[in-house]
MIGUMAR-888266 format. One record per residue (C-alpha): residue in three letters; x negated, y negated, z; residue number from 1. Coordinates in steps of 0.25 Angstrom, whole numbers. Each point is the difference from the previous one (the first is absolute). Layout:
# residues N
@type=ALA&east=X&north=Y&up=Z&seq=NUM
...
***
This chain:
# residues 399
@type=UNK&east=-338&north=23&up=87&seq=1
@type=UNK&east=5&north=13&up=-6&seq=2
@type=UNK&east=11&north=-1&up=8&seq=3
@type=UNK&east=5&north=-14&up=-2&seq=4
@type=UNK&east=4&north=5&up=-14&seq=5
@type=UNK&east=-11&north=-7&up=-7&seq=6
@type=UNK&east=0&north=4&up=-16&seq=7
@type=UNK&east=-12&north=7&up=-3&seq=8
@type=UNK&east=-4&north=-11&up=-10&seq=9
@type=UNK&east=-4&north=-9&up=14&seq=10
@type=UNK&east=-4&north=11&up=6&seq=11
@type=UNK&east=-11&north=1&up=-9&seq=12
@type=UNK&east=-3&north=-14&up=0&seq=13
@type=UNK&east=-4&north=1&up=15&seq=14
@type=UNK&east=-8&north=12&up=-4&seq=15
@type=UNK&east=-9&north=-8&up=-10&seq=16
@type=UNK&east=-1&north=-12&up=10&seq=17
@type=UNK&east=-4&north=10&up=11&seq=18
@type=UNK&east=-10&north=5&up=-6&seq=19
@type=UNK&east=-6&north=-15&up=-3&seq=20
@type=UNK&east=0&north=-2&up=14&seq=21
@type=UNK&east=-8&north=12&up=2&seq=22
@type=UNK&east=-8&north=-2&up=-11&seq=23
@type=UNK&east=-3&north=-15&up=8&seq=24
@type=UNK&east=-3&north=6&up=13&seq=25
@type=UNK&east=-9&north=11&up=-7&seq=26
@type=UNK&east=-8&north=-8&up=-7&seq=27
@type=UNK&east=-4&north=-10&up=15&seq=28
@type=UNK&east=-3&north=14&up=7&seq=29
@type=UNK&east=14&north=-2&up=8&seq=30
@type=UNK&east=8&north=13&up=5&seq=31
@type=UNK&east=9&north=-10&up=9&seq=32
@type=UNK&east=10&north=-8&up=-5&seq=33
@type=UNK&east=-1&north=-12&up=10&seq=34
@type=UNK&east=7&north=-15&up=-1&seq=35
@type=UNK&east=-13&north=-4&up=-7&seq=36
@type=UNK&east=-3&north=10&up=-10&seq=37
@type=UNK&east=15&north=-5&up=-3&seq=38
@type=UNK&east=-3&north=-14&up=1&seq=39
@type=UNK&east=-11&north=2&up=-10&seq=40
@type=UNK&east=6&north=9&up=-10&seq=41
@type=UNK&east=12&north=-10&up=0&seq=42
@type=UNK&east=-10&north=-13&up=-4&seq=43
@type=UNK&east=-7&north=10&up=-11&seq=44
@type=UNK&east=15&north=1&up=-5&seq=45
@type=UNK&east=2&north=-14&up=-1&seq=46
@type=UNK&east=-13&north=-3&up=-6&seq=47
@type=UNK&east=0&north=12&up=-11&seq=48
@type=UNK&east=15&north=-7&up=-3&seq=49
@type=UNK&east=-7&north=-13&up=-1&seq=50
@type=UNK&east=-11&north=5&up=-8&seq=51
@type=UNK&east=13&north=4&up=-9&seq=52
@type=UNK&east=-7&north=15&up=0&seq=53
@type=UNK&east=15&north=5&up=7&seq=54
@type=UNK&east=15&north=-5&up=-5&seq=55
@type=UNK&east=7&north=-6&up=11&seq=56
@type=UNK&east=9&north=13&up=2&seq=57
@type=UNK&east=-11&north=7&up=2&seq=58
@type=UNK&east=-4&north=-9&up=12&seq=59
@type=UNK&east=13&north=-1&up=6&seq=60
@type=UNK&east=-1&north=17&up=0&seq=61
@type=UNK&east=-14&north=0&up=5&seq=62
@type=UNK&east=3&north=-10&up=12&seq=63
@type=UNK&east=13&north=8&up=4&seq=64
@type=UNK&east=-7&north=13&up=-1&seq=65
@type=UNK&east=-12&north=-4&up=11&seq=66
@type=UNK&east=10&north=-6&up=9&seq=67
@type=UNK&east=7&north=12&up=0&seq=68
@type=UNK&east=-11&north=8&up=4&seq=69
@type=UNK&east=-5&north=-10&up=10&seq=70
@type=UNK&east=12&north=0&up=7&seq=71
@type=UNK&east=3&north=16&up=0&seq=72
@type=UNK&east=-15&north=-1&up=7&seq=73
@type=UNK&east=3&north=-8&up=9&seq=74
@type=UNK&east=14&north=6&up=5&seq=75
@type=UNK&east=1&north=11&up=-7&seq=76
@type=UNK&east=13&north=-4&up=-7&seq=77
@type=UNK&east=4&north=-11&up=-10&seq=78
@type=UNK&east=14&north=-9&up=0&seq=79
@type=UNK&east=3&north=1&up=-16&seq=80
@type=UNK&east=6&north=-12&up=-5&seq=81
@type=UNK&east=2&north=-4&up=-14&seq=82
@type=UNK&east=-12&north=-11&up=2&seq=83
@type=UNK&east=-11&north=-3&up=9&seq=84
@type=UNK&east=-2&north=-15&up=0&seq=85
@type=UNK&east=-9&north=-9&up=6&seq=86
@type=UNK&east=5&north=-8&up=11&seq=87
@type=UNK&east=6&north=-13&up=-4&seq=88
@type=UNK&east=-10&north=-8&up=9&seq=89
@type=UNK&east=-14&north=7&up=-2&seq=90
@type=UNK&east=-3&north=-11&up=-12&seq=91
@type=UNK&east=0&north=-9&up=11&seq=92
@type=UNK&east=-12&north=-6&up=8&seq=93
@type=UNK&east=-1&north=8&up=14&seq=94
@type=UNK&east=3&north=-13&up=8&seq=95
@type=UNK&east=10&north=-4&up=-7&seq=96
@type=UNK&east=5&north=15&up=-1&seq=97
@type=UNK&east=1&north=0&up=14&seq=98
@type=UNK&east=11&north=-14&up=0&seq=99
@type=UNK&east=8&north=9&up=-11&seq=100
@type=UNK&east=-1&north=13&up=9&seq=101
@type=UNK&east=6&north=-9&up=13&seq=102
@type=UNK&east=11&north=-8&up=-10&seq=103
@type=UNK&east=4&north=14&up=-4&seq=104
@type=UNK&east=3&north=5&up=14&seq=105
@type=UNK&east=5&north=-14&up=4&seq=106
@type=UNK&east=9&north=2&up=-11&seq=107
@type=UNK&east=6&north=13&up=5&seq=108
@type=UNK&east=4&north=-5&up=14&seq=109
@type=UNK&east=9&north=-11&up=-6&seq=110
@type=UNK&east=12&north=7&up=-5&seq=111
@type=UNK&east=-2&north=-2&up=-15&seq=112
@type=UNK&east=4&north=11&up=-10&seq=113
@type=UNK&east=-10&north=8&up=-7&seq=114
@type=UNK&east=0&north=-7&up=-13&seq=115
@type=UNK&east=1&north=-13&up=7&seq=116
@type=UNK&east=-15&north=4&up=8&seq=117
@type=UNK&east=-5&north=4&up=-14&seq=118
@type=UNK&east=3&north=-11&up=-7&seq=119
@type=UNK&east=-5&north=-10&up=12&seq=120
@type=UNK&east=-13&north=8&up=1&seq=121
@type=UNK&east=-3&north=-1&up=-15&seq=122
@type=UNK&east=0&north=-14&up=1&seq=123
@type=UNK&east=-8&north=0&up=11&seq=124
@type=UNK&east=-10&north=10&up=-6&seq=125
@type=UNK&east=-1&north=-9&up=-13&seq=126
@type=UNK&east=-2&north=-13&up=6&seq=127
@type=UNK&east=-11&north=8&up=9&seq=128
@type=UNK&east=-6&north=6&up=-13&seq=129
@type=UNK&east=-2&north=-14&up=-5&seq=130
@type=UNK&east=-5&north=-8&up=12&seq=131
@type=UNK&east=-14&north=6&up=-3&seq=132
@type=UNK&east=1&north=-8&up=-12&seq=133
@type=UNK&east=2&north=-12&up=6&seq=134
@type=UNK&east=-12&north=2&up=10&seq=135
@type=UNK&east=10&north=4&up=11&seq=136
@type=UNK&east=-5&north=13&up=8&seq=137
@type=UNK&east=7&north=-3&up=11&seq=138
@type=UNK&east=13&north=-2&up=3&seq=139
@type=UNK&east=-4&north=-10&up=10&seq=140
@type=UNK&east=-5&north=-10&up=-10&seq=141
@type=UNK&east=12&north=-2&up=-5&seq=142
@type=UNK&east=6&north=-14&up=-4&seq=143
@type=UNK&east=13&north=-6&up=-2&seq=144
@type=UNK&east=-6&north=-2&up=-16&seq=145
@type=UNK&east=-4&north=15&up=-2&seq=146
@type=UNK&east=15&north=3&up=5&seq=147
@type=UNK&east=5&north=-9&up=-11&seq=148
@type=UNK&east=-11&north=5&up=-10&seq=149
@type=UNK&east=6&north=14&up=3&seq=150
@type=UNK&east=13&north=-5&up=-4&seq=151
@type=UNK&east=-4&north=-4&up=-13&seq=152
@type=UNK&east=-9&north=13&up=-2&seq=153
@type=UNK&east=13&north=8&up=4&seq=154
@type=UNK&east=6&north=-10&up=-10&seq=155
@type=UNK&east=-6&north=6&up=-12&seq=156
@type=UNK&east=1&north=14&up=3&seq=157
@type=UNK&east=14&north=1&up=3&seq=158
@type=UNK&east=12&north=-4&up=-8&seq=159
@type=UNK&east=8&north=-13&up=4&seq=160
@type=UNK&east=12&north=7&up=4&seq=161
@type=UNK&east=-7&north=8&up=10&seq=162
@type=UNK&east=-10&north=-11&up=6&seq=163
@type=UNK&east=14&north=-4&up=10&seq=164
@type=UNK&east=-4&north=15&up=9&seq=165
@type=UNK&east=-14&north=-3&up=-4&seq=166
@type=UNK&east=-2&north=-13&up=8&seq=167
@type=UNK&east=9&north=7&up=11&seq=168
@type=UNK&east=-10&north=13&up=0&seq=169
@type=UNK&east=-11&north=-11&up=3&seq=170
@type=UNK&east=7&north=-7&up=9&seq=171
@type=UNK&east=1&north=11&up=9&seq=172
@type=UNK&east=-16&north=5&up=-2&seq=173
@type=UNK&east=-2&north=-15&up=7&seq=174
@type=UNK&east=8&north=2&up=9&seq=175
@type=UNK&east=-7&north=15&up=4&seq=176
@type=UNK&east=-13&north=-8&up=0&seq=177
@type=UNK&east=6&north=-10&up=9&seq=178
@type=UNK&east=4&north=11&up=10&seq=179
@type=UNK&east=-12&north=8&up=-1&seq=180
@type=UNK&east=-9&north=-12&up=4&seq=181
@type=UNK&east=-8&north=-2&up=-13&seq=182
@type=UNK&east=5&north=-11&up=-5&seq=183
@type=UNK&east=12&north=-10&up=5&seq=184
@type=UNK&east=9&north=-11&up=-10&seq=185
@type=UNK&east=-3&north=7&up=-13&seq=186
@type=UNK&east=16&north=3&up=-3&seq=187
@type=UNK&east=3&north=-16&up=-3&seq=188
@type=UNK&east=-9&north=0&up=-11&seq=189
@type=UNK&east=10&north=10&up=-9&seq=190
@type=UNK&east=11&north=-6&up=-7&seq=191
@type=UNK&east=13&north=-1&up=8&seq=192
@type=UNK&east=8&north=2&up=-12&seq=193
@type=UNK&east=-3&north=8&up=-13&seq=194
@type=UNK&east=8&north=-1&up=-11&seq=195
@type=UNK&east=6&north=13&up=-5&seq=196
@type=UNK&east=3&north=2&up=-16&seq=197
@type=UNK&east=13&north=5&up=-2&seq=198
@type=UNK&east=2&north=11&up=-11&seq=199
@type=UNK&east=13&north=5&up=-5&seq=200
@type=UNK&east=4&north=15&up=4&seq=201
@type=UNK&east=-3&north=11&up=-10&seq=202
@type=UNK&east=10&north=8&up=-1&seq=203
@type=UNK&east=6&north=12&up=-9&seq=204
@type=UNK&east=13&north=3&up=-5&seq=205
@type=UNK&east=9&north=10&up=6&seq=206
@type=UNK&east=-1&north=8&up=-12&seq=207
@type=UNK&east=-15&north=-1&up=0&seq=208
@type=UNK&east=-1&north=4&up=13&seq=209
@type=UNK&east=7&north=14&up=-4&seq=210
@type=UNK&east=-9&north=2&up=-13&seq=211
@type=UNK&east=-13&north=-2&up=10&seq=212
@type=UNK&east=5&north=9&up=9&seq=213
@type=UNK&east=5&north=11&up=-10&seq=214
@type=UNK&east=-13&north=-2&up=-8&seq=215
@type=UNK&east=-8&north=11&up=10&seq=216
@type=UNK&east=-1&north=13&up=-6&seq=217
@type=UNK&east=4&north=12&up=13&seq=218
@type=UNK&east=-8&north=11&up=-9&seq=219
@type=UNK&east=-13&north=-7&up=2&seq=220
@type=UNK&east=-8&north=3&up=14&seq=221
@type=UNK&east=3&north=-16&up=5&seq=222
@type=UNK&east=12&north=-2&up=-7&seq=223
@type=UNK&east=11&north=4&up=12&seq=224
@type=UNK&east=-8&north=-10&up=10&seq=225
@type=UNK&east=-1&north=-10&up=-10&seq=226
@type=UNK&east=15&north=0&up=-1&seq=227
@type=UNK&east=3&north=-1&up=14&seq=228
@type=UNK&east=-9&north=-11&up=4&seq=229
@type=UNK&east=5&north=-8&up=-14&seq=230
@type=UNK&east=13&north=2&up=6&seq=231
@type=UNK&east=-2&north=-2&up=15&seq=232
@type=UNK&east=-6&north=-13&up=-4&seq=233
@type=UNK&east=12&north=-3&up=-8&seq=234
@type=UNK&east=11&north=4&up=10&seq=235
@type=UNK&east=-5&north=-6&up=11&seq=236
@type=UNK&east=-10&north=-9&up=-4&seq=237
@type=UNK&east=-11&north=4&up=10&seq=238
@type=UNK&east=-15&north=-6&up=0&seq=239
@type=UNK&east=-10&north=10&up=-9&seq=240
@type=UNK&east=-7&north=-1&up=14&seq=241
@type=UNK&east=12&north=6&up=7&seq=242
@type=UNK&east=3&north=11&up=-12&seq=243
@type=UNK&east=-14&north=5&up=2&seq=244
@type=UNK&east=2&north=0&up=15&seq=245
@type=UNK&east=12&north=7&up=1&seq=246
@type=UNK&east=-1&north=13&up=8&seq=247
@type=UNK&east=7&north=13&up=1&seq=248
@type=UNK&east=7&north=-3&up=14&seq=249
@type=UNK&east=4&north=-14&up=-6&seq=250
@type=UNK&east=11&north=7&up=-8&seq=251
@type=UNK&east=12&north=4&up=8&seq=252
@type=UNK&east=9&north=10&up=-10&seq=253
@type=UNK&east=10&north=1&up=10&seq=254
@type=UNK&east=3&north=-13&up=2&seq=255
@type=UNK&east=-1&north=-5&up=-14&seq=256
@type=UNK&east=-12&north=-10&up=3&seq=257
@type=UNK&east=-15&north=-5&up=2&seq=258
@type=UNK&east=-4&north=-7&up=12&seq=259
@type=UNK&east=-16&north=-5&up=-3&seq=260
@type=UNK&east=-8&north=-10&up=7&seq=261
@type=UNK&east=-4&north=-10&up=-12&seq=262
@type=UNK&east=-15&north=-2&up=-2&seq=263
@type=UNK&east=1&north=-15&up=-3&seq=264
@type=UNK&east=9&north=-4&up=12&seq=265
@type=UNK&east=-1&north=12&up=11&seq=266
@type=UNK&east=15&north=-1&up=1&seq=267
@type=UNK&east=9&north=11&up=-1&seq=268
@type=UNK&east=8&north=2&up=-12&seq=269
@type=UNK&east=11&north=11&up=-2&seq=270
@type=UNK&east=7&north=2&up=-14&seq=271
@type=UNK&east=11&north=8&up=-5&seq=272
@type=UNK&east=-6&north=11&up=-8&seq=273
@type=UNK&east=8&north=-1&up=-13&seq=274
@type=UNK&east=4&north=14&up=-6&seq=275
@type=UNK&east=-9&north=-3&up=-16&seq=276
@type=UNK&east=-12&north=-4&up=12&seq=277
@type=UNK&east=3&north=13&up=7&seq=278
@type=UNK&east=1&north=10&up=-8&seq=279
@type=UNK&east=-14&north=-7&up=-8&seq=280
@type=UNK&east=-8&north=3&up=12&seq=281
@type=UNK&east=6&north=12&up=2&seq=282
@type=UNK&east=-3&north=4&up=-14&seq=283
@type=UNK&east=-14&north=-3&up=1&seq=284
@type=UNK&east=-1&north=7&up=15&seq=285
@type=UNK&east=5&north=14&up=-4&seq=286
@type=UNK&east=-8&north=1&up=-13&seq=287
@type=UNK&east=-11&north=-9&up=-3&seq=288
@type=UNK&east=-4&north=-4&up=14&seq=289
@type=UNK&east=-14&north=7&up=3&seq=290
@type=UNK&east=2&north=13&up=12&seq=291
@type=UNK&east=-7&north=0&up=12&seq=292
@type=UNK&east=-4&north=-14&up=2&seq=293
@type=UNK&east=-4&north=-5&up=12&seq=294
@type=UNK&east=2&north=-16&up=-5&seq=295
@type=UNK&east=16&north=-2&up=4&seq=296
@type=UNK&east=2&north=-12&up=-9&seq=297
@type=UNK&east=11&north=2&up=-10&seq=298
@type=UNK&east=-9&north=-3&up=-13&seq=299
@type=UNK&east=-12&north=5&up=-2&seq=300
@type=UNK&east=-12&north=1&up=-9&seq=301
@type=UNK&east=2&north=13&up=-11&seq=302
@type=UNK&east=-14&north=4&up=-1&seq=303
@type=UNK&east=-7&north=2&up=12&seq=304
@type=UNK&east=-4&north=-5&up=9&seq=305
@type=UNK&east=17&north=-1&up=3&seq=306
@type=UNK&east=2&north=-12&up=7&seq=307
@type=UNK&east=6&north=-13&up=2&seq=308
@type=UNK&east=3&north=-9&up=-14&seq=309
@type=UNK&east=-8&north=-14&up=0&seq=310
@type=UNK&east=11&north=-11&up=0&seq=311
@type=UNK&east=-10&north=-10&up=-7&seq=312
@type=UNK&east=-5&north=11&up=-10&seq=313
@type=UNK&east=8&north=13&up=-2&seq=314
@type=UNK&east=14&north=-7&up=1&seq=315
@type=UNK&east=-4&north=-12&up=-9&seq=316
@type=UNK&east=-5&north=11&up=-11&seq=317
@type=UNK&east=14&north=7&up=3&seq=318
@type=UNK&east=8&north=-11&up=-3&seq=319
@type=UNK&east=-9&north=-6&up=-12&seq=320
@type=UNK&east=-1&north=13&up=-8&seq=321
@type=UNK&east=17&north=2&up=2&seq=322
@type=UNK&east=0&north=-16&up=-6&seq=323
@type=UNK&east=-10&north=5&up=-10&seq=324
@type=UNK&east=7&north=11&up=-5&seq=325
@type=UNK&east=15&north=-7&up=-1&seq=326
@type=UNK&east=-5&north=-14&up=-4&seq=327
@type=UNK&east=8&north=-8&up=9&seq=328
@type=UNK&east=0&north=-13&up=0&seq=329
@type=UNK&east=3&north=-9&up=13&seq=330
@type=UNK&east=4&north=-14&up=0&seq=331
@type=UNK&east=-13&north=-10&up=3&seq=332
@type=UNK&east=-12&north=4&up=-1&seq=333
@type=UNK&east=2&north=14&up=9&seq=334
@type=UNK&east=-10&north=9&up=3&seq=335
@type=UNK&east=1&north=15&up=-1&seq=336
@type=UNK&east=0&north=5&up=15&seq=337
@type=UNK&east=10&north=4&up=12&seq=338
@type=UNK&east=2&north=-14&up=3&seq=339
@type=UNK&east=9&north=-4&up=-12&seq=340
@type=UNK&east=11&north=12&up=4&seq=341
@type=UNK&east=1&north=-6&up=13&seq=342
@type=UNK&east=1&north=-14&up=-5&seq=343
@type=UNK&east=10&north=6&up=-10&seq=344
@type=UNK&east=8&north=6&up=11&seq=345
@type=UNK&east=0&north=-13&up=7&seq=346
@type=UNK&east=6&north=-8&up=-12&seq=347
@type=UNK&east=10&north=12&up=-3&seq=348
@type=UNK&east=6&north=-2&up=14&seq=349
@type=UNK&east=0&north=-15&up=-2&seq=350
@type=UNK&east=9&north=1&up=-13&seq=351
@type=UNK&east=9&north=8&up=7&seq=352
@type=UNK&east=1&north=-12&up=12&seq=353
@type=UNK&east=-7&north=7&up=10&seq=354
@type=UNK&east=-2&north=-10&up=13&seq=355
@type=UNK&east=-15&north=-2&up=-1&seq=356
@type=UNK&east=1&north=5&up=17&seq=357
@type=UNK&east=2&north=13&up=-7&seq=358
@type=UNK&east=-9&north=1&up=-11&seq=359
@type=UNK&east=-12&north=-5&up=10&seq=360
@type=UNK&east=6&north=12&up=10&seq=361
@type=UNK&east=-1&north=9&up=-11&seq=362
@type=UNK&east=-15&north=-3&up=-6&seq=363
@type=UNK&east=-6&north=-2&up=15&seq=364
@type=UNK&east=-2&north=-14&up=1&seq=365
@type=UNK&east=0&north=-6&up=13&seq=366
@type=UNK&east=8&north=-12&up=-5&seq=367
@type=UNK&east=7&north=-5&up=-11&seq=368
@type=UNK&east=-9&north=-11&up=-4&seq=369
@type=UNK&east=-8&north=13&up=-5&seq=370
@type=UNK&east=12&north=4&up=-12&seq=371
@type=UNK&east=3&north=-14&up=-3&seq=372
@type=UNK&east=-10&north=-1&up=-12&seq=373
@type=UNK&east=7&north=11&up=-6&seq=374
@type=UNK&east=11&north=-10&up=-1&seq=375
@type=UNK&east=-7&north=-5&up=-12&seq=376
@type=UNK&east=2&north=11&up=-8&seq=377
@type=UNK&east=16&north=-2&up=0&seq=378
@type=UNK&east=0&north=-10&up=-12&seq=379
@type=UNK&east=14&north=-2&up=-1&seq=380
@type=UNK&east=2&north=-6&up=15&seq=381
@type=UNK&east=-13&north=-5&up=-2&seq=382
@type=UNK&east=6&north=-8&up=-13&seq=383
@type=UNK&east=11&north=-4&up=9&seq=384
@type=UNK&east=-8&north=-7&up=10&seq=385
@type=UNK&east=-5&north=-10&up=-12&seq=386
@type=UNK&east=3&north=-15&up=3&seq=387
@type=UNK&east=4&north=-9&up=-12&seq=388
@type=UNK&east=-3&north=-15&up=1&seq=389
@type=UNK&east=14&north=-5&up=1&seq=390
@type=UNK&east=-2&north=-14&up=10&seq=391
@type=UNK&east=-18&north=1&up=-3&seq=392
@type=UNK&east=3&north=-5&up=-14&seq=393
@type=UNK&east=-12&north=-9&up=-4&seq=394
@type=UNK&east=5&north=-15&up=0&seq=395
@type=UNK&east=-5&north=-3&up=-13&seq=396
@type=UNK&east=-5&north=9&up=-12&seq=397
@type=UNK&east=-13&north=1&up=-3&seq=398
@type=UNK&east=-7&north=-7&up=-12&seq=399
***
């Protein structure tokens, strides 16, 4: 750990909650530390958190510690990681675990992106975490009414606009039970058609744009990588999912570009590597980017353990603290991650009459129905498309 570049300050937390695990297995007579002695201390940590005898850091440090220690005894190394999470399907009832397990792995053989697999097996795993509730155990049991019933439990714990990939997601988990042989004809019972809310783009401003990208201080341990990520996602409007993916080899300085399979499509995408981008990255490589680090991807944690950004967490807070800091404001109710430069970037290439072929090129899309909402936020030609009611006049005034 000591050599993971750990500060002391963590080192010494580990310390304390060693010594509580020692102190557990002291006090039960135990001079092994087994799965069950780390079973059992893990349900007296819960329980004194419960109790509200420990705080909830206290807990998360205690649980990470044993599991350490279990796992070195048990191999005699340990795989750090940022977190160690449960897996997402052990709140599920074992048989229905087993249905989740096999969708999962039915999942992998069809082709889909990575992100595509996530989302279908969270809806899976939700609709599976709710069946109990219905007296359903097994999958088996299943009706054409608890299909429906899902959909309008997914219903109210989705948002409208993303019910549309919803429905499909459950769709497809029917069609995995069909072809497993645990229960045939469910898929006719969701909805052919869902209807999708359309929100307007959120954009920025060009100048706004600059001033969040500018707002980074280089002086600060973060503040180089912040800059080059902000203006990766700027330039060439990759997905936070693709920023915090991208790996050394990606980058070819010699030939000016960055050639990356997308997470979200599995398609390859190759971009010019701009000059601002460049020398960005570059910035941050020759100064600020931790030595000797085995992780190769191009952004990585500044405090140890060094390794790869979370697109969902780390690049949100990225983009949200450089929005907090300049105060820019973005048409409709924008939010405050990665997502707006690239939409930004999209509505930039439209104003200057970009074909939309080219824009969906440019942004990874496998086809331009993908970029045509961000036609909506070209309010001048979208004013020019308003019809008047020459020929529709009413043939009397109303009263």
């Amino acid at each position: 750990m000591t050599a993971l570049g750990l500060a002391p300050s963590t080192l010494w937390q580990y310390r304390w909650a060693w010594s509580q695990v020692e102190l557990f297995c002291s006090q039960r007579g135990d001079d092994e530390l087994t799965d069950e002695i780390t079973a059992e201390f893990l349900c007296f940590v819960a329980g004194e958190h419960g109790l509200g005898r420990i705080k909830d850091w206290k807990r998360k440090l205690l649980r990470k510690a044993v599991l350490v220690l279990s796992e070195v005894a048990r191999t005699g190394t340990y795989r750090w990681s940022v977190s160690r999470r449960r897996h997402p399907n052990d709140g599920l009832e074992a048989v229905l675990r087993r249905v989740q397990d096999q969708f999962e792995e039915w999942l992998t053989g069809r082709g889909l992106a990575l992100d595509t697999q996530h989302l279908y097996a969270t809806v899976a795993r939700t609709v599976l975490a709710w069946l109990p509730e219905r007296g359903i155990t097994d999958v088996r049991q299943l009706s054409r009414e608890d299909v429906s019933a899902a959909v309008v439990f997914l219903g109210g714990r989705y948002r409208p606009g993303s019910m549309r990939t919803v429905v499909t997601a459950l769709r497809v988990w029917c069609r995995f039970l069909e072809d497993a042989g645990l229960r045939a004809g469910l898929d006719g019972a969701v909805p052919a058609v869902f209807s999708r809310r359309i929100h307007a783009v959120r954009v920025l401003s060009a100048r706004a744009v600059e001033q969040l990208v500018d707002s980074t201080d280089p002086g600060t341990l973060t503040g180089r990588r912040d800059r080059a990520m902000l203006l990766l996602a700027a330039r060439t409007g990759l997905r936070p999912g693709d920023i915090a993916g991208l790996r050394l080899q990606d980058i070819d300085w010699r030939q000016g570009q960055i050639t990356l399979i997308q997470r979200k499509t599995a398609t390859v995408l190759t971009l010019p590597l701009l000059a601002d981008v460049g020398t960005a990255i570059a910035e941050y490589l020759l100064h600020d980017r931790p030595a000797g680090v085995g992780d190769d991807h191009v952004f990585l944690r500044s405090q140890a353990p060094h390794v790869a950004l979370s697109p969902s967490s780390d690049l949100y807070h990225v983009a949200a603290g450089a929005f907090a800091r300049t105060h820019a404001a973005s048409t409709g109710e924008a939010g405050r991650g990665m997502r707006v430069l690239r939409a930004s970037l999209a509505t930039r290439m439209l104003e200057r009459d970009t074909p939309l072929p080219v824009i969906a090129g440019a942004l990874g899309h496998r086809g331009i129905d993908s970029a045509k909402h961000y036609l909506a936020a070209d309010e001048d030609r979208m004013r020019q498309c308003c019809l008047d009611l020459v020929g529709i006049e009413p043939d009397q005034a109303r009263p």
